[in-house]
C-alpha positions as CSV (number, residue, x, y, z in Angstrom):
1,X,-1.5,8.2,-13.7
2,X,-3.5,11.1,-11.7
3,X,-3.0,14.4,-12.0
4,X,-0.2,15.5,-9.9
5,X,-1.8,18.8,-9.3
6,X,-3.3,19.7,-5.6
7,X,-5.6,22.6,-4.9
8,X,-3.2,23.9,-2.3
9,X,-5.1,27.2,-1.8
10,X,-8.2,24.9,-0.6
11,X,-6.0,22.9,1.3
12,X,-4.5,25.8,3.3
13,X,-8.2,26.4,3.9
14,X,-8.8,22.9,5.6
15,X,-5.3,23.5,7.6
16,X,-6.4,26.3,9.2
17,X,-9.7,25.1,10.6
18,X,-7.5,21.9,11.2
19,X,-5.4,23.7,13.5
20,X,-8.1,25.7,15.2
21,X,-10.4,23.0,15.8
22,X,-9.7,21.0,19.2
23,X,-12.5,18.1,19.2
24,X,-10.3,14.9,18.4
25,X,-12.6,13.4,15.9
26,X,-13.6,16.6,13.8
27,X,-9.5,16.6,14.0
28,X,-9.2,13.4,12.8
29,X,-12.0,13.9,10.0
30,X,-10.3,16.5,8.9
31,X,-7.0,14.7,8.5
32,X,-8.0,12.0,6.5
33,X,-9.9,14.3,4.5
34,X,-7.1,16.6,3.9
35,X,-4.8,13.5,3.2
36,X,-6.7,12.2,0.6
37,X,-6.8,15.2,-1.3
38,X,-2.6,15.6,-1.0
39,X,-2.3,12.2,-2.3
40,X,-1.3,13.0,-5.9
41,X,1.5,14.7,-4.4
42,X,2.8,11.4,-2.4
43,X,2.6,9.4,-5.3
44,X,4.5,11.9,-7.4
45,X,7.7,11.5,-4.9
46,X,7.1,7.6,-4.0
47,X,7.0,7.1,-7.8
48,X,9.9,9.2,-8.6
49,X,12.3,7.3,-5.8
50,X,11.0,4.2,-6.9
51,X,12.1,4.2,-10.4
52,X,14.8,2.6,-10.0
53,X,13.9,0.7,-6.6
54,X,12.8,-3.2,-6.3
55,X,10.2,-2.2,-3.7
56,X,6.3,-2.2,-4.8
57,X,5.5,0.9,-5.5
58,X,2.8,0.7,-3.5
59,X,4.7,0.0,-0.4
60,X,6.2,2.9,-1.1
61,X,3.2,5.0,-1.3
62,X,2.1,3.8,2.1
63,X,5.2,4.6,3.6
64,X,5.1,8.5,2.3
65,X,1.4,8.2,3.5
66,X,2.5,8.3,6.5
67,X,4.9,11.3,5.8
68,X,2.3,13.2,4.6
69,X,-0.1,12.6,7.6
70,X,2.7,13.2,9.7
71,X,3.3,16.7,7.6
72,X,-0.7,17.5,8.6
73,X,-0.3,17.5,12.1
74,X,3.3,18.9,12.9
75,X,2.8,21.7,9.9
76,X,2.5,25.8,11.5
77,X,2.0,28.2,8.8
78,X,4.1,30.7,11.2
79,X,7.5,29.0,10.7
80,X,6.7,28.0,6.9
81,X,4.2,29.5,4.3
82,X,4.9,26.3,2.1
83,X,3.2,23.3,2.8
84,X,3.9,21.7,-0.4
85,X,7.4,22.3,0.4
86,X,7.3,21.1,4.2
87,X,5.1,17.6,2.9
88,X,7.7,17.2,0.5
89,X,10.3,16.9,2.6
90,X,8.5,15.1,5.1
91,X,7.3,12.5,3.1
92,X,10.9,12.2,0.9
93,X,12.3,11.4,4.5
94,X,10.2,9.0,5.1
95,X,10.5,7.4,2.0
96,X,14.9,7.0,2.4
97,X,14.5,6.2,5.7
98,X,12.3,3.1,5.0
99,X,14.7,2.2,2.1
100,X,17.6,3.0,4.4
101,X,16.0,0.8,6.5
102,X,15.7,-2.1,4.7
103,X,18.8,-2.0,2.9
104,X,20.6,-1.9,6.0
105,X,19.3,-5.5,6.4
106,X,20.4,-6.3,3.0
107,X,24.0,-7.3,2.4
108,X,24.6,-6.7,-1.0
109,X,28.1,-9.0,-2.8
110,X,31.3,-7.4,-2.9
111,X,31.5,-7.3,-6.3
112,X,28.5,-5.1,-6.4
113,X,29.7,-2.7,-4.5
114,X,33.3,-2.5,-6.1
115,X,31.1,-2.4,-9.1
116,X,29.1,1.0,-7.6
117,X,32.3,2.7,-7.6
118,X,33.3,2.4,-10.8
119,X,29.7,3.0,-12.6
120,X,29.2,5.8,-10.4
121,X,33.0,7.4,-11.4
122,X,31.8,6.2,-15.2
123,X,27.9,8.1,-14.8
124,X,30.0,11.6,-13.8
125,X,31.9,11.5,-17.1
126,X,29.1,10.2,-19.4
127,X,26.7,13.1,-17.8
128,X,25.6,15.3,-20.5
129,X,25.6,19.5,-20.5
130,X,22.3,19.3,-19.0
131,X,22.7,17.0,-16.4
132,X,21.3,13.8,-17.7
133,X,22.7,10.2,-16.9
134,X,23.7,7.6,-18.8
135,X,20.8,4.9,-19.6
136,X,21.6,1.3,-18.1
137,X,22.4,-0.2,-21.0
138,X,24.8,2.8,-22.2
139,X,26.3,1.9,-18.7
140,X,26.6,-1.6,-19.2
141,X,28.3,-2.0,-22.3
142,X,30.8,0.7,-21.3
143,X,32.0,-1.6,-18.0
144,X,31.4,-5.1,-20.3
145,X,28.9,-6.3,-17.7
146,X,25.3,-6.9,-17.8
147,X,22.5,-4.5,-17.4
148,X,21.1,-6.4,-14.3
149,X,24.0,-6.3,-12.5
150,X,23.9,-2.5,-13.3
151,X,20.4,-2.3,-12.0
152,X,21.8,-4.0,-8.9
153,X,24.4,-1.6,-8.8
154,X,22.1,1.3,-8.8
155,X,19.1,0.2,-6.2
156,X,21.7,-0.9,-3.7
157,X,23.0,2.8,-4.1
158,X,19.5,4.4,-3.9
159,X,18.8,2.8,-1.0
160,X,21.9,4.1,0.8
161,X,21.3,7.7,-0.2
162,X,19.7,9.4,3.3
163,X,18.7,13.3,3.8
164,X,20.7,14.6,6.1
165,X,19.1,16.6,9.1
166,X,21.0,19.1,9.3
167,X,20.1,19.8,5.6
168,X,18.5,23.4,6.0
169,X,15.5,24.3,4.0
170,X,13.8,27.0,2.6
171,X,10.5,28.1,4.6
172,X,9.2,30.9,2.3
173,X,10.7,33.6,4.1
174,X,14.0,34.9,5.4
175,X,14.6,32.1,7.8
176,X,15.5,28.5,7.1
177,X,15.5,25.6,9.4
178,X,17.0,22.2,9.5
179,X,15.2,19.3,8.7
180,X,15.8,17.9,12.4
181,X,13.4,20.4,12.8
182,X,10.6,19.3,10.7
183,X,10.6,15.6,11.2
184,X,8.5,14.0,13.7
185,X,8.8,11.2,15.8
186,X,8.0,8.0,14.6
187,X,5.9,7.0,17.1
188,X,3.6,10.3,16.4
189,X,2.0,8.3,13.3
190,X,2.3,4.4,11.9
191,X,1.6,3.1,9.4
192,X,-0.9,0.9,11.4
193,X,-2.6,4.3,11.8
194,X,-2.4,4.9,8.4
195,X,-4.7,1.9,7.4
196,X,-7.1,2.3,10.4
197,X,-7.5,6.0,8.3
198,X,-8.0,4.0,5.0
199,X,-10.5,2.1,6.2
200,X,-12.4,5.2,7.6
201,X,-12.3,7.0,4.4
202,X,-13.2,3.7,2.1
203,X,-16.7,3.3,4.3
204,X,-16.9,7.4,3.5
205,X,-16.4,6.8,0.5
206,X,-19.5,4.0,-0.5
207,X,-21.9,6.6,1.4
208,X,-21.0,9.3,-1.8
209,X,-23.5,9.9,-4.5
210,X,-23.0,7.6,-7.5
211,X,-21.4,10.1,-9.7
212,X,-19.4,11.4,-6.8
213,X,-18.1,8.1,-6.1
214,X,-17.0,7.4,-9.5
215,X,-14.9,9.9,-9.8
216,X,-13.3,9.8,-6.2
217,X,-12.5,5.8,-7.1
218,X,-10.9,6.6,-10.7
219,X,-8.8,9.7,-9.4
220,X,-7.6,8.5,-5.9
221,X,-7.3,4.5,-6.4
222,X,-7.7,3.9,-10.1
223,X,-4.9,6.3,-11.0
224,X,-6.8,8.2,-13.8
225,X,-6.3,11.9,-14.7
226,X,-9.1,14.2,-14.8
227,X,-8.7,14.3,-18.6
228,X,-8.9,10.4,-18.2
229,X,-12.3,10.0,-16.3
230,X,-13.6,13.1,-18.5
231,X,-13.1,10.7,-21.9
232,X,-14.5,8.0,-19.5
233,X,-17.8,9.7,-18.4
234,X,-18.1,11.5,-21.3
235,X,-18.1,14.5,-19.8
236,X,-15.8,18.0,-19.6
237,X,-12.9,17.8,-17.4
238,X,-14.1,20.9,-15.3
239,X,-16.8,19.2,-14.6
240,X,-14.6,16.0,-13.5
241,X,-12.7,18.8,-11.3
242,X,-15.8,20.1,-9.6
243,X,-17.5,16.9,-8.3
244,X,-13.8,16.0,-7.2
245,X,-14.0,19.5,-5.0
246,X,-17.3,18.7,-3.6
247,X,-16.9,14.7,-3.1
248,X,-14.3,15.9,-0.7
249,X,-16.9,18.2,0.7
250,X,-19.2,16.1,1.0
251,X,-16.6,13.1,2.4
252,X,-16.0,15.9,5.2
253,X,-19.8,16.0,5.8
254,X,-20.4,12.5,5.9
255,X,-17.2,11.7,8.3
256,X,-18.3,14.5,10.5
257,X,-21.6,12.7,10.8
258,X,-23.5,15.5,9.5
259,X,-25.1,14.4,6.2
260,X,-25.4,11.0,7.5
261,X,-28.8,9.6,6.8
């Protein structure tokens, strides 16, 4: 799995010029550049709601893609210092909504849901002092039924949980805003957009240097920590971490037609 860490110091960097720069396709460049390097943190929450789901995960990382993208554009530093705090929530609601979504189309047995009430009453009682569930199988021979059916149980109830927008949040400072607020439209970004962006960033990509490349490929689609590709390449994991900062230099570069040979 890759490191779950973002450089959010260099990222507010890139916002900034994001937000003072009004030609469309530096815009743009900038976007998918910026996106790429928040990743890690959309796969840390699509991975986390997924646990327990039956959708790929990958569908799921898609979806908060578009969360996140949708976090770039809408996000002003005047109403919150936080961006890791405003994706988060952007991209968590567009993760429930797409599994509100589809469970709404999904009409789960009555016995499944009569089931939810009393595994959900027997998961409060079984908590421990810190908070921690019961496992499934803990659950399952507790109620005398199988661990599927628990597992059944549990996705359809996932899938129903929703945030609620009038939830307020924090924003870093003194005020705190609904998350009606925050959330764009969902005709501001698609996840047709989305892929038109992949495909931008994957011809980038094969115009990196070799060794830049390698490590954008391992880190970003592979999965692989920085400690991962280090072993790999046989090299230190700063030095993993630095040609990650400037491949996304560079990817800038190249997508703003500048070191385009």
């Amino acid at each position: 799995m890759a490191d779950c860490t973002v450089n959010y110091e260099e990222l507010a960097e890139w916002l900034k010029l994001y937000k003072a720069t009004e030609n469309p396709k530096q815009k743009k460049h900038l976007q998918n550049v910026i996106a790429l390097a928040a990743m890690p943190l959309v796969k840390k929450i699509a991975r986390g709601l997924a646990r327990r789901n039956t959708d790929p995960v990958e569908d799921i990382i898609q979806v908060g893609s578009v969360g996140l993208v949708k976090a770039i554009q809408l996000y002003n530093p005047k109403v919150s210092e936080n961006f890791k705090t405003y994706a988060t929530y952007l991209i968590t609601g567009e993760i429930r909504h797409y599994l509100r979504d589809k469970v709404s189309m999904i009409k789960a047995p009555r016995e499944i849901y009569e089931l939810a009430y009393r595994v959900n009453k027997l998961m409060e009682k079984l908590k421990d002092e810190r908070g921690n569930e019961p496992s499934e199988a803990v659950l399952a021979e507790e109620l005398g039924t199988s661990v599927g059916k628990i597992k059944e149980v549990i996705d359809v109830e996932r899938r129903k949980q929703t945030i609620s927008l009038d939830q307020c949040i924090s924003t870093g400072s003194d005020e705190s805003l609904s998350l009606f607020d925050k959330i764009a439209d969902d005709n501001h970004y698609n996840l047709e957009s989305f892929q038109e962006d992949k495909i931008l960033i994957a011809d980038a990509i094969k115009k990196l240097d070799v060794k830049l490349q390698e490590v954008v490929v391992m880190n970003y689609f592979e999965d692989l920590s920085q400690t991962q590709i280090a072993a790999k390449l046989g090299i230190s994991q700063m030095q993993v971490s630095r040609r990650l900062k400037k491949a996304l230099n560079v990817l800038l570069d190249i997508l703003s037609e500048r070191k385009i040979k």
